[in-house]
C-alpha positions in Angstrom: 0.2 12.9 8.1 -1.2 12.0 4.7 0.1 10.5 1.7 -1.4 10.3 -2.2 -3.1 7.2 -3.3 -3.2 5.9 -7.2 -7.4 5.7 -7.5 -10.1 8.2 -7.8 -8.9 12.0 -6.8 -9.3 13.4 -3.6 -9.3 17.0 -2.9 -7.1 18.6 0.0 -6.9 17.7 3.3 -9.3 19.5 5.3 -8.4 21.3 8.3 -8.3 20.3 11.7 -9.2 21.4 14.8 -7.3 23.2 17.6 -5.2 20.4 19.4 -4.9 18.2 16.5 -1.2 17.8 15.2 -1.0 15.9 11.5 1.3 14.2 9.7 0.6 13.1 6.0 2.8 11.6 2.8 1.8 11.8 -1.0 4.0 9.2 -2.7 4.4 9.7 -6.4 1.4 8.3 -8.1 -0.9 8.2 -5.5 -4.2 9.8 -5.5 -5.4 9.0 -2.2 -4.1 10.0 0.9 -2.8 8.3 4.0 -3.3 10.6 7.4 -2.0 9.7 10.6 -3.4 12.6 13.3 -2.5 12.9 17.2 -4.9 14.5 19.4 -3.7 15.2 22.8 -5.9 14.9 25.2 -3.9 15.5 28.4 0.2 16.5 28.6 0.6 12.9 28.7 -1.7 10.7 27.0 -2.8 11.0 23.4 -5.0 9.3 20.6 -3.1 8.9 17.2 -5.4 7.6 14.9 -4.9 6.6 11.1 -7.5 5.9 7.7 -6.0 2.9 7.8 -6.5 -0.5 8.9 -3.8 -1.3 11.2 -2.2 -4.5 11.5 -1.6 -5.5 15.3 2.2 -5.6 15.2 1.8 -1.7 14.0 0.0 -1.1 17.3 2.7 -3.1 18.6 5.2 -0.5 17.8 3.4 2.6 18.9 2.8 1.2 22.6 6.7 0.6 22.5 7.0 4.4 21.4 4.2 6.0 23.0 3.3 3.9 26.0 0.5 6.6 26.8 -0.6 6.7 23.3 -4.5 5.2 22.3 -4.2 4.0 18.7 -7.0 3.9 16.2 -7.8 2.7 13.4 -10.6 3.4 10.3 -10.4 7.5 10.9 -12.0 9.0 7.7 -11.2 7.8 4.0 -10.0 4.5 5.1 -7.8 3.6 2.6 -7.8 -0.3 3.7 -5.2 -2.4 5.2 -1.2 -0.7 6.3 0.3 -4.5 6.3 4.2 -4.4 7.2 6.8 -5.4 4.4 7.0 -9.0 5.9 3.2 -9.5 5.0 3.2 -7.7 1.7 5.9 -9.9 0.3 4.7 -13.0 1.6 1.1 -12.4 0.5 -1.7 -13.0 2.1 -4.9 -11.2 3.0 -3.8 -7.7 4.7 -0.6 -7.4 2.1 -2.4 -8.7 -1.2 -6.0 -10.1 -0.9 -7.6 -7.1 0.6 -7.0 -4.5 -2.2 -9.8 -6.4 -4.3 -11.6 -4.2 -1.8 -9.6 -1.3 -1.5 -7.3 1.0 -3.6 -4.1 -0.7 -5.1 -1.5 0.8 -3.3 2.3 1.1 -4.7 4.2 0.7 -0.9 7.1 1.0 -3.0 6.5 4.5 -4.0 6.7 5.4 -0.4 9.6 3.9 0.4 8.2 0.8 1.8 5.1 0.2 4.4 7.5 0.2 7.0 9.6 3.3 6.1 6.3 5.6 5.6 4.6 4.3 9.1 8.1 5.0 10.9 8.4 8.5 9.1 4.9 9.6 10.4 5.3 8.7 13.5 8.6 10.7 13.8 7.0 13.4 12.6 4.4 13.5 14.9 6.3 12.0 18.0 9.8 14.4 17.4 10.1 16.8 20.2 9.3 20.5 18.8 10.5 23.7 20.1 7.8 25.4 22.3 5.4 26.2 25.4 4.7 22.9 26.1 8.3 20.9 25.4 11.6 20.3 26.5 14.9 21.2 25.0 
């Protein structure tokens, strides 16, 4: 999964390996890109990794989901902190302080922090149609 970030261009996503399933978002304005990528390593347990920072009520969330899912953090371009809504509009260092360090990024654009994390993990966690899933 990626998504666009406003700040320096970045060419195309390069391509993954056999095994790797991606789901990315390029919200309107943004130059960088946000990737969230699943790996599974057995039928049942998976690593689903982002280039971002993620806050531990994010983690939270995919444990809920995914129970057998590993999640990591700081995978390539890391684009700095994904803070929820709740932190970037009550301020602080993962929703404000840290983009003195890392690309401005217009959450708005995507919908929200909260909306774009939830989107990429449906894509990625939505049963598909084939050898290996269940109608």
């Amino acid at each position: 999964m990626l998504a666009t970030l406003r700040r320096g261009a970045v060419g195309p996503a390069r391509p993954l390996a056999p095994g790797f399933q991606q789901a990315t978002r390029s919200p309107k304005d943004w130059e960088r890109t946000i990737r969230m990528v699943k790996l599974n390593l057995t039928e049942d347990i998976a690593v689903l990794a982002t280039n971002a920072e993620v806050v531990s009520s994010r983690v939270k969330e995919v444990a809920a989901r995914a129970p057998n899912a590993i999640p990591a953090g700081c995978l390539d371009e890391v684009i700095g902190y994904w803070p929820t809504d709740t932190m970037i509009e009550e301020g602080g260092y993962e929703g404000c302080l840290s983009q003195i360090y890392f690309p401005r990024l217009d959450w708005g654009a995507a919908g929200g922090a909260d909306n774009l994390w939830r989107s990429l993990l449906d894509e990625l966690y939505t049963p598909r149609i084939g050898p290996h899933t269940t109608h």
